[in-house]
MMTF fields as JSON, N, C-alpha, C and O atoms, coordinates in Angstrom:
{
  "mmtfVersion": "1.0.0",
  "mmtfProducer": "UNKNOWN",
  "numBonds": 275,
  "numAtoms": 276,
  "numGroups": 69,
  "numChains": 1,
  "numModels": 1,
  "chainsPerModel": [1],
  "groupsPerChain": [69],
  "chainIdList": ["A"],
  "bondAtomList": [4, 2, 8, 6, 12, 10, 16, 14, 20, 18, 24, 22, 28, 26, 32, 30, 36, 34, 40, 38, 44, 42, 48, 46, 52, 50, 56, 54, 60, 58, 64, 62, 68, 66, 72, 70, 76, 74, 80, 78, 84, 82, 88, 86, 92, 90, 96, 94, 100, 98, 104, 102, 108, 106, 112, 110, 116, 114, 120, 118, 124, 122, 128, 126, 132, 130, 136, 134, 140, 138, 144, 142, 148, 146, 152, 150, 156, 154, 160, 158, 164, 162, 168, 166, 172, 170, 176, 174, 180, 178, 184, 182, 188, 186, 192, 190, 196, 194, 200, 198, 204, 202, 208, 206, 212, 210, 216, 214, 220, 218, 224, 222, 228, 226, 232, 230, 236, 234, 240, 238, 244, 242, 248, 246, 252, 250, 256, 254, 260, 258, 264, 262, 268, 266, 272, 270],
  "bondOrderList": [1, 1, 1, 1, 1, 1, 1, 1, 1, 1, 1, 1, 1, 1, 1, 1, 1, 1, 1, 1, 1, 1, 1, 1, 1, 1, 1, 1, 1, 1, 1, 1, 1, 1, 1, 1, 1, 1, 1, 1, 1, 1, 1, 1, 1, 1, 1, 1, 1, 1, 1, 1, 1, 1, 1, 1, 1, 1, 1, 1, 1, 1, 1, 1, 1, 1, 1, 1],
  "groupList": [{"groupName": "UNK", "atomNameList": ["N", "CA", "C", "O"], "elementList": ["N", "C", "C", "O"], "formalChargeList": [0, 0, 0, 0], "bondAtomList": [1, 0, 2, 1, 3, 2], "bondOrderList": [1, 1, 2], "singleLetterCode": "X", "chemCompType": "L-PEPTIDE LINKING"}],
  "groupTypeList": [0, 0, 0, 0, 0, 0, 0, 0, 0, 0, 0, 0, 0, 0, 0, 0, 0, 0, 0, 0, 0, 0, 0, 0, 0, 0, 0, 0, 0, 0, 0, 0, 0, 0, 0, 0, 0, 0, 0, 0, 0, 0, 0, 0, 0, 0, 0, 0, 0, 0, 0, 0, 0, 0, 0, 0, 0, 0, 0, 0, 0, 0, 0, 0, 0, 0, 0, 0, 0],
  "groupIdList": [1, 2, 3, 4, 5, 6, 7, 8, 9, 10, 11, 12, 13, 14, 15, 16, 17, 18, 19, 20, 21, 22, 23, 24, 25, 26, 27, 28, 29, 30, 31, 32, 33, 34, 35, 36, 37, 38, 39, 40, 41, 42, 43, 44, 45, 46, 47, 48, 49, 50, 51, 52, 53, 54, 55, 56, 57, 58, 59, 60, 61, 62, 63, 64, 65, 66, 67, 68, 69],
  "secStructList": [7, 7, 2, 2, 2, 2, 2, 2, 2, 1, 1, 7, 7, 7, 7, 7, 6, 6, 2, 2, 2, 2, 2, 2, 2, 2, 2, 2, 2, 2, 2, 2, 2, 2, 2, 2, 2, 2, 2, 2, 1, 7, 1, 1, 2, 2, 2, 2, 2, 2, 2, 2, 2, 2, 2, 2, 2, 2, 2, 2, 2, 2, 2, 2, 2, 2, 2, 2, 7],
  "xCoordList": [4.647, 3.398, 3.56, 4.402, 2.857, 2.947, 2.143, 1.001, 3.22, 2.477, 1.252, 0.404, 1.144, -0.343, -1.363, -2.173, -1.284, -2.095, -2.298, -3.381, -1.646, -1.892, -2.756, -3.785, -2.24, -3.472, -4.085, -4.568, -4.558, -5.914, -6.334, -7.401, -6.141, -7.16, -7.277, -8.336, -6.426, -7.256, -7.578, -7.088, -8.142, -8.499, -10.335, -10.891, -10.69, -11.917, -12.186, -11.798, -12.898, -13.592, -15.041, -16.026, -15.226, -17.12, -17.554, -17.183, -18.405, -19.572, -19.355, -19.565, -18.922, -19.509, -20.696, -21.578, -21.059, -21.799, -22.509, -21.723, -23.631, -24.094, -23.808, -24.537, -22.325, -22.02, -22.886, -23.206, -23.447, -24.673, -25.553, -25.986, -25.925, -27.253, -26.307, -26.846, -25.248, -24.766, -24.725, -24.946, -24.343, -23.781, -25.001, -24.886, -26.313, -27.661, -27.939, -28.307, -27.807, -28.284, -27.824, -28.485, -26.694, -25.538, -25.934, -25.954, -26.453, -26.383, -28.123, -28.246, -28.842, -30.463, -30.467, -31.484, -29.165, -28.964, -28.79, -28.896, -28.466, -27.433, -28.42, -28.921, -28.727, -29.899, -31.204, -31.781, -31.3, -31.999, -31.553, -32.266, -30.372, -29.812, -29.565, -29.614, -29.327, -29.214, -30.442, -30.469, -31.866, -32.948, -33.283, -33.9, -32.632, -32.951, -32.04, -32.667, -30.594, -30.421, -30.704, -30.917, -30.707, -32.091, -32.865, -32.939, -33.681, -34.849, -34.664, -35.451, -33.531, -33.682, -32.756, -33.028, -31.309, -30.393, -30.652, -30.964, -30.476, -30.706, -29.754, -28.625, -30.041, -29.087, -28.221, -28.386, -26.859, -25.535, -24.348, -24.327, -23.374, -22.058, -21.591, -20.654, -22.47, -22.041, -22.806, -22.268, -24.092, -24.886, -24.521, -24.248, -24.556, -23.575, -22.755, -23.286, -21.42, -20.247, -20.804, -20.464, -21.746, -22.371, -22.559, -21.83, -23.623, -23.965, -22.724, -22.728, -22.231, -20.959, -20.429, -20.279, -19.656, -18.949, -19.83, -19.326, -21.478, -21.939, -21.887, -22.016, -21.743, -21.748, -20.009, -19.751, -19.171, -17.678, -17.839, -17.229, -18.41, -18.787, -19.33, -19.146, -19.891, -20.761, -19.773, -19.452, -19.329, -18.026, -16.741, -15.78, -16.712, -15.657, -15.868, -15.274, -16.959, -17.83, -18.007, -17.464, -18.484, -18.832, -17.234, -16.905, -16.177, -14.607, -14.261, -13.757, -14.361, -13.831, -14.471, -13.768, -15.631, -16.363, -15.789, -15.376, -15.826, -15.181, -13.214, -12.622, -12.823, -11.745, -11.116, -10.12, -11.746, -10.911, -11.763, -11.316, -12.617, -13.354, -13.007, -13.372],
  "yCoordList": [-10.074, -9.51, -9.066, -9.595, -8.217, -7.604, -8.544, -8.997, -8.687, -9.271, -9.099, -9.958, -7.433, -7.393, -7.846, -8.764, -7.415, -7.529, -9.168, -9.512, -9.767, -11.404, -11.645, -12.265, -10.958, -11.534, -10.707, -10.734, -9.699, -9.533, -10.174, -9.646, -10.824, -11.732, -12.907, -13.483, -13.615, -14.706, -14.286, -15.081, -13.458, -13.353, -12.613, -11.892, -13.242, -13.185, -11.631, -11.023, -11.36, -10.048, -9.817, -9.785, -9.685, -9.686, -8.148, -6.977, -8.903, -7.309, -6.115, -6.217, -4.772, -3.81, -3.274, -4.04, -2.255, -1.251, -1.13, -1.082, -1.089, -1.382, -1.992, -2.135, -2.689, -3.738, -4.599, -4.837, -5.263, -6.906, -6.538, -7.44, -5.389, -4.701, -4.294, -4.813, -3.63, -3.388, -4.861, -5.056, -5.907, -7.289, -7.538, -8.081, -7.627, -7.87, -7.301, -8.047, -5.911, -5.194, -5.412, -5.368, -5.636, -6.589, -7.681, -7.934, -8.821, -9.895, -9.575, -9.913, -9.205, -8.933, -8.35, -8.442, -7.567, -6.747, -7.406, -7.175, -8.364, -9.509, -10.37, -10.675, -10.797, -12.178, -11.144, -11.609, -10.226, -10.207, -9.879, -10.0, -9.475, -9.569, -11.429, -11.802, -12.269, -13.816, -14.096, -14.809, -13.284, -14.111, -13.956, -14.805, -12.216, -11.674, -12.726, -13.216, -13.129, -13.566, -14.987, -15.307, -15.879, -17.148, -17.486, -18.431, -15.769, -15.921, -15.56, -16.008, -14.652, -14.492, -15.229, -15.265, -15.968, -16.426, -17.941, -18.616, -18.503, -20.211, -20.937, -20.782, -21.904, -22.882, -23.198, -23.742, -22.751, -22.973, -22.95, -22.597, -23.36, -22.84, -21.318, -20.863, -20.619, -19.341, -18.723, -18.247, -18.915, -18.741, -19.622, -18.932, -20.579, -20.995, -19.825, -18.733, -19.875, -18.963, -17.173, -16.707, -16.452, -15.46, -15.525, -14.903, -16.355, -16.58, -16.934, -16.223, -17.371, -17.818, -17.039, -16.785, -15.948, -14.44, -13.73, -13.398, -13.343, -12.524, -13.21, -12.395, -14.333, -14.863, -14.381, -14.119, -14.458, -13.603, -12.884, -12.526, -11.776, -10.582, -9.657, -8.516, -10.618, -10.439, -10.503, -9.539, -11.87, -11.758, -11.091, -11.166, -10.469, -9.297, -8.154, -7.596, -7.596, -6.673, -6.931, -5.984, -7.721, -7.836, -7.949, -7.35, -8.8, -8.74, -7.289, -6.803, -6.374, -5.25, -4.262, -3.287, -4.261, -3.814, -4.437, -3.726, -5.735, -6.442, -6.288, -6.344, -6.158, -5.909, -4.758, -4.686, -3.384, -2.38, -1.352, -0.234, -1.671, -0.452, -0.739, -0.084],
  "zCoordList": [19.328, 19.781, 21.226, 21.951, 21.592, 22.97, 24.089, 24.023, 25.216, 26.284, 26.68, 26.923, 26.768, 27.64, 26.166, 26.299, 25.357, 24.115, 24.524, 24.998, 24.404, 24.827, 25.362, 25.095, 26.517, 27.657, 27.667, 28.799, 27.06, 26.932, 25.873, 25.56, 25.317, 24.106, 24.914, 24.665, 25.996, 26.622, 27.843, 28.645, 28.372, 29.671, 29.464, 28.636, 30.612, 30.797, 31.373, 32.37, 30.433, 30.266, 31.063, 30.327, 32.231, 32.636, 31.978, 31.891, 31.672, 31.624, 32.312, 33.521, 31.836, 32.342, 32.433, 32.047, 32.794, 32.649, 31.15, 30.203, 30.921, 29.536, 28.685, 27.704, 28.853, 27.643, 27.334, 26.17, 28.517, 28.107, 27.133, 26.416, 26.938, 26.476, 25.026, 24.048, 24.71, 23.54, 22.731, 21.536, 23.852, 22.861, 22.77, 21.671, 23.022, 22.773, 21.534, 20.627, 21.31, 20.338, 18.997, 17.959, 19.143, 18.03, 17.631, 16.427, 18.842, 18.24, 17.462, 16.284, 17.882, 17.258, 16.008, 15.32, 15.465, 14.441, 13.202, 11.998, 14.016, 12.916, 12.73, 11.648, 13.869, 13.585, 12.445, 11.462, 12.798, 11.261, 9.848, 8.852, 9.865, 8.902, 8.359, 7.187, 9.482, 9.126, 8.383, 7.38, 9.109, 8.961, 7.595, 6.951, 6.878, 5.61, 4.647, 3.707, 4.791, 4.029, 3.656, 2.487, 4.693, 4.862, 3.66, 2.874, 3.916, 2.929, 1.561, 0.727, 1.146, 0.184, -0.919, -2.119, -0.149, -0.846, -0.931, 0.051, -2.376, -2.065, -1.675, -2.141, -0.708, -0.327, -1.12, -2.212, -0.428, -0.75, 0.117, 1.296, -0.588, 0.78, 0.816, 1.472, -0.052, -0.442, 1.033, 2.032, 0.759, 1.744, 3.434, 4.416, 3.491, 4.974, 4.778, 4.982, 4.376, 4.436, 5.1, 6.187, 4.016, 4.457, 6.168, 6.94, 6.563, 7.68, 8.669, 9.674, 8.639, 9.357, 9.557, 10.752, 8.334, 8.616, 9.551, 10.624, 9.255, 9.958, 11.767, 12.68, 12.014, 12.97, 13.886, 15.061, 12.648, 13.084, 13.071, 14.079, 12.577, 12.737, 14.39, 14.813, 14.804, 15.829, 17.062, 17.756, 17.216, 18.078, 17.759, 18.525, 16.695, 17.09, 17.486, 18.408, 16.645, 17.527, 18.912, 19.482, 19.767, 21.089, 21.591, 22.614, 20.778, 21.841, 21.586, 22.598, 20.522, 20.663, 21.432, 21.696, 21.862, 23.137, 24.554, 25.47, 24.583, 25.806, 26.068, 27.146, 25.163, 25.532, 25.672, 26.392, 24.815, 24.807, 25.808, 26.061, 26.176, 27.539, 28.577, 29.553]
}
């Protein structure tokens, strides 16, 4: 694997310029998508699992904003 690629996956990324507000919009996008499936899927690990991905989901979205701009 490539050095810099490395360290950019552990190095601290601050906020640019509109990013805070993109990772906001992401995470609100999702949280209602969480809240839809909540309501409509019955308790299960199928459902945890769902929620959990969309929760990975969210932080890759926000690291691939944070790391590649």
């Amino acid at each position: 694997m490539d050095v810099a690629d490395l360290a950019n996956r552990f190095t601290y990324h601050a906020p640019k310029d509109g990013q805070a507000e993109r990772y906001q919009w992401i995470r609100k996008e999702a949280h209602q998508l969480a809240t839809l499936i909540n309501e409509l899927a019955p308790d299960s690990r199928e459902k945890s699992l769902a929620i959990t991905h969309l929760e990975d989901a969210v932080m890759w979205a926000n690291a691939a904003i944070a790391r590649n701009e």
